[in-house]
Each structure stands twice: as C-alpha cells, then as structure tokens.
C-alpha positions in Angstrom: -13.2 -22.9 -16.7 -11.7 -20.1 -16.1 -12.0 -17.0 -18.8 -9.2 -14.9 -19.7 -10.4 -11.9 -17.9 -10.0 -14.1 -14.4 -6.3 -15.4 -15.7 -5.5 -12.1 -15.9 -6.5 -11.1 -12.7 -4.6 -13.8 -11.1 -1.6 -13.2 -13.2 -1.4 -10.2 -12.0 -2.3 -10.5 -8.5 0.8 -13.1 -8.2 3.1 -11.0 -10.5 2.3 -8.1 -7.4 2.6 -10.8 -4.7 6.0 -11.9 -6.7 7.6 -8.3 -6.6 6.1 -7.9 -3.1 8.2 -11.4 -1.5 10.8 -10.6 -3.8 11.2 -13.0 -5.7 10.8 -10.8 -8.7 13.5 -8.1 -7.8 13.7 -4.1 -8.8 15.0 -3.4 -12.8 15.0 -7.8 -13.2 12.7 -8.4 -16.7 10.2 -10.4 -16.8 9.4 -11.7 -20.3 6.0 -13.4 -22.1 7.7 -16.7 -22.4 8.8 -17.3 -19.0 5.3 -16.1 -17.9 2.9 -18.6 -20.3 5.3 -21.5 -19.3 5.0 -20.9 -15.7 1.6 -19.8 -15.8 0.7 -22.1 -18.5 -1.6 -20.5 -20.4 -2.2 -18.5 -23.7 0.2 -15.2 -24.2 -3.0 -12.9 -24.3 -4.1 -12.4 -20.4 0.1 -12.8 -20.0 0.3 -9.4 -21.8 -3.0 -8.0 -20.5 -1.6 -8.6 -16.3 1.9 -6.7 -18.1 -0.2 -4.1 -19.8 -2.1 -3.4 -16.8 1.4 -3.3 -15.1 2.7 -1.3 -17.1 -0.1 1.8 -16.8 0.1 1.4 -13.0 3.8 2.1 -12.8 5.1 -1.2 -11.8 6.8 -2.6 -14.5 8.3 -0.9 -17.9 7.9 -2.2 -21.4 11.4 -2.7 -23.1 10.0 -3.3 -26.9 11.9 -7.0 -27.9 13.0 -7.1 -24.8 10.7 -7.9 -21.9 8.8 -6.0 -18.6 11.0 -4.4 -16.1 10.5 -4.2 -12.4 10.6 -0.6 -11.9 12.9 0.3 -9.1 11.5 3.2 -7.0 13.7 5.6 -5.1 13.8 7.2 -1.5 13.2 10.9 -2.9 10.0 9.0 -5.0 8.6 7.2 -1.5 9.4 11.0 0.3 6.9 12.9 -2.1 4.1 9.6 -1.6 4.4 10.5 2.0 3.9 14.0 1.3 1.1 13.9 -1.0 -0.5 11.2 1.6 0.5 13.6 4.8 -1.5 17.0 2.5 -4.3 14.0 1.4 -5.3 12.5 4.8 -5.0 15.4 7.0 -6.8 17.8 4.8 -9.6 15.6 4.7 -9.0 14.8 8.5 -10.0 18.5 8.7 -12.8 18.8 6.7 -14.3 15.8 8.4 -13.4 15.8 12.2 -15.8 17.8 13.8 -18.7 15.1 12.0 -16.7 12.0 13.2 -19.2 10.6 15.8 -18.0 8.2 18.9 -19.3 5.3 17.2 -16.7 5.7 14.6 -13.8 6.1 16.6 -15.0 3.4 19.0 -14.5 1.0 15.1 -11.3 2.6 14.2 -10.2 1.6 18.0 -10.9 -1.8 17.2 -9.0 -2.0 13.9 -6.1 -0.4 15.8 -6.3 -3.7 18.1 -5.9 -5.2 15.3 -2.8 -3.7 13.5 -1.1 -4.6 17.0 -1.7 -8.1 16.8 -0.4 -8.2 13.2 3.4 -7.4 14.5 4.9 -10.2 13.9 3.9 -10.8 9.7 5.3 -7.8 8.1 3.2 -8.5 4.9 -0.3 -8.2 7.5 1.3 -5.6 9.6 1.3 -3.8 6.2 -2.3 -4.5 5.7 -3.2 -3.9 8.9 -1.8 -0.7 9.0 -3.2 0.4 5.5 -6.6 -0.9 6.7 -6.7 2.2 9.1 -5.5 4.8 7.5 -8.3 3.6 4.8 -11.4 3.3 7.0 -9.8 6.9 8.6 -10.3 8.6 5.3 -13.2 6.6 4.4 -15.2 8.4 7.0 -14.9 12.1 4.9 -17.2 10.2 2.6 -14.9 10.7 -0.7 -14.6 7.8 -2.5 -12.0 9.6 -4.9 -10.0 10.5 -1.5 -10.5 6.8 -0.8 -8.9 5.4 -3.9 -6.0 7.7 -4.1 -5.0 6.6 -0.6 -4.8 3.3 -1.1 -3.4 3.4 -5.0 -0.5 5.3 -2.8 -0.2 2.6 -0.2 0.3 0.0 -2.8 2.9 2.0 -4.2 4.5 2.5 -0.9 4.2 -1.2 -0.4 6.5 -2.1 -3.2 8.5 0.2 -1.5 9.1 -1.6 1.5 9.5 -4.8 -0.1 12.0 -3.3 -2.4 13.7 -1.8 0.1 13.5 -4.9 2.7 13.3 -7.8 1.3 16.9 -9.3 1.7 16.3 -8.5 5.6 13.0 -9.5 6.8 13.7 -12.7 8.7 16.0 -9.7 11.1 14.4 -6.8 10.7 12.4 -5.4 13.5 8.7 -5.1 12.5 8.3 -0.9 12.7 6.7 1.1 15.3 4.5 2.9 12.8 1.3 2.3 14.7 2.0 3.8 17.8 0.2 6.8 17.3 -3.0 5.3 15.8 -4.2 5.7 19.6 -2.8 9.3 20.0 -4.9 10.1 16.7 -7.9 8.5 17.8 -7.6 10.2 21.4 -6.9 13.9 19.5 -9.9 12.8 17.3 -12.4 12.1 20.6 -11.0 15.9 21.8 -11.6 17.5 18.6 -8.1 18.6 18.8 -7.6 18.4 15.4 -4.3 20.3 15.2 -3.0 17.0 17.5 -4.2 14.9 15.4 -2.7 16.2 12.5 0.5 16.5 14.2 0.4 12.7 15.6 -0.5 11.7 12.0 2.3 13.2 10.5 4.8 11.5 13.0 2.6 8.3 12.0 4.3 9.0 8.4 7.4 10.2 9.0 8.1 6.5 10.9 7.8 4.4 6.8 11.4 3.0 8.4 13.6 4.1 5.7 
C-alpha cells in the first residue's frame, strides 16, 4: 500500500515528466480536481507534489484558481548558463591540478556514453547532465554538486519548453563535442583550455 509521502513523490515525478513531454504546456493550469481524478487519489499528496512545485519554481499558485506552468524566458535560461559557466569552471579550477588519470579515464567513459544517447533527446539530456555532474562531483562539494544539477533541471524544462512542438525534426545538438576537448585540456593541466572548451560546451544549449 502505498503511503501518501510515496503518492506524492510519484505525483510529482509524472507532473515533471508531464511538463518535460509537453503535455502539460508553459502558463496551462493545472488544478486539484483534474489531478485526484486522474491520479485517483485523496487531494492531500495532490497539493503536497503542487506545494513542492510551487517552492521549486515550476508551477505558480493562482488562489481559487489552480497551479500554473511557469513559462521561463531566454534572458532567464542566459543567466542559468552564466551562473553554471562561474559555478563549474571555478570549481574546475580549484580542483584540476588533484584530478588523477583514473578519473578522467571514468569521465571518458561517460562521454562514450552521451554519444550513444544521440538519438533520444530526453537521454541525450541525461547523458549530458550525467557529465557535467560527475565533473564537478570530483571538487568534492556536495553543495557545488546540488546546485549544478537543481540548474540542469531547470534548464531542462527549458528545452522542453522551448522544443517540444519540434522534436520528431529537430536535430539532436552538438553540445557534447567538446566533452573530449575538456578531458584532453584536463590530462594537460591546461586548465585555461579547459575552461575555454567548457564555456563553448554552454554557449551550444541550442537556443
């Protein structure tokens, strides 16, 4: 039997996953009702999933009204990619010259990964944000950590905002190409390289 803390974890993992294949859309409102009838349980872990929604940004409580789908803008996704660009190379810095072979021989692997996961644009995403995470993990800062990937969720809604009408055309993006030139700056201890090739690795979101 499942408790009301696990509904509302589901609830809200599929409410995400909704927003994320579109099918809820940007500013659309979603209301309790609707929810407990598809969902078909009690309006409590309904409103907790909303709640939890609502302090993460996502959605917007319109009192008597219902949740909207926030809509976020290009100038909002311009200043995640800034704050990520200041966030992953400053730790990049602090923590290059202690990056051993072993590590970059792993993040190598991963990056095989990411390329096989071209042609799913939902586990390209992952893929993608699986790097960049186990990157920063290896500065050993679990806050540095979470703030990455709270920002790559965010930047996730993005894309699907931004391209979900045009998936089954659009081009899967080129944004791993210079996972490689990273890793070969990081083997150099070139960090200035690497800093450089992650920053093109941003710049390439495909807005």
């Amino acid at each position: 039997m499942k408790t009301e803390k696990s509904l509302k974890t589901i609830i809200y993992n599929a409410i995400l996953e909704g927003i994320f294949s579109g099918e809820y859309k940007p500013n659309q409102i979603l209301n309790e009702k609707e929810l407990v009838e598809k969902y078909g349980c009690s309006k409590s872990p309904i409103r907790d999933a909303l709640i939890t929604l609502c302090n993460e940004g996502v959605l917007r409580n319109i009192p008597r009204y219902g949740y909207e789908v926030i809509r976020l803008t290009k100038e909002m996704v311009e200043q995640v990619l800034q704050y990520r660009l200041i966030l992953e190379s400053g730790y990049l810095r602090l923590s290059y010259e202690k990056i051993t072979q072993n590590q970059i021989e792993e993040l190598k692997k991963v990056d095989i990964l990411c390329n096989e996961s071209k042609k799913d644009i939902f586990t390209h995403w992952d893929s993608n944000q699986n790097f960049h995470l186990q990157l920063i993990a290896l500065s050993g800062s679990s806050y540095a950590y979470q703030e990455l990937k709270r920002s790559m969720e965010l930047l996730k809604r993005a894309y699907a905002q931004f391209y979900w009408d045009k998936w089954d055309n659009i081009l899967i993006p080129s944004d791993m190409k210079c996972h490689k030139n990273i890793l070969n700056a990081l083997e150099e201890k070139n960090i200035e390289q690497a800093i450089q090739y992650l920053a093109t690795d941003l710049n390439d979101f495909g807005m």
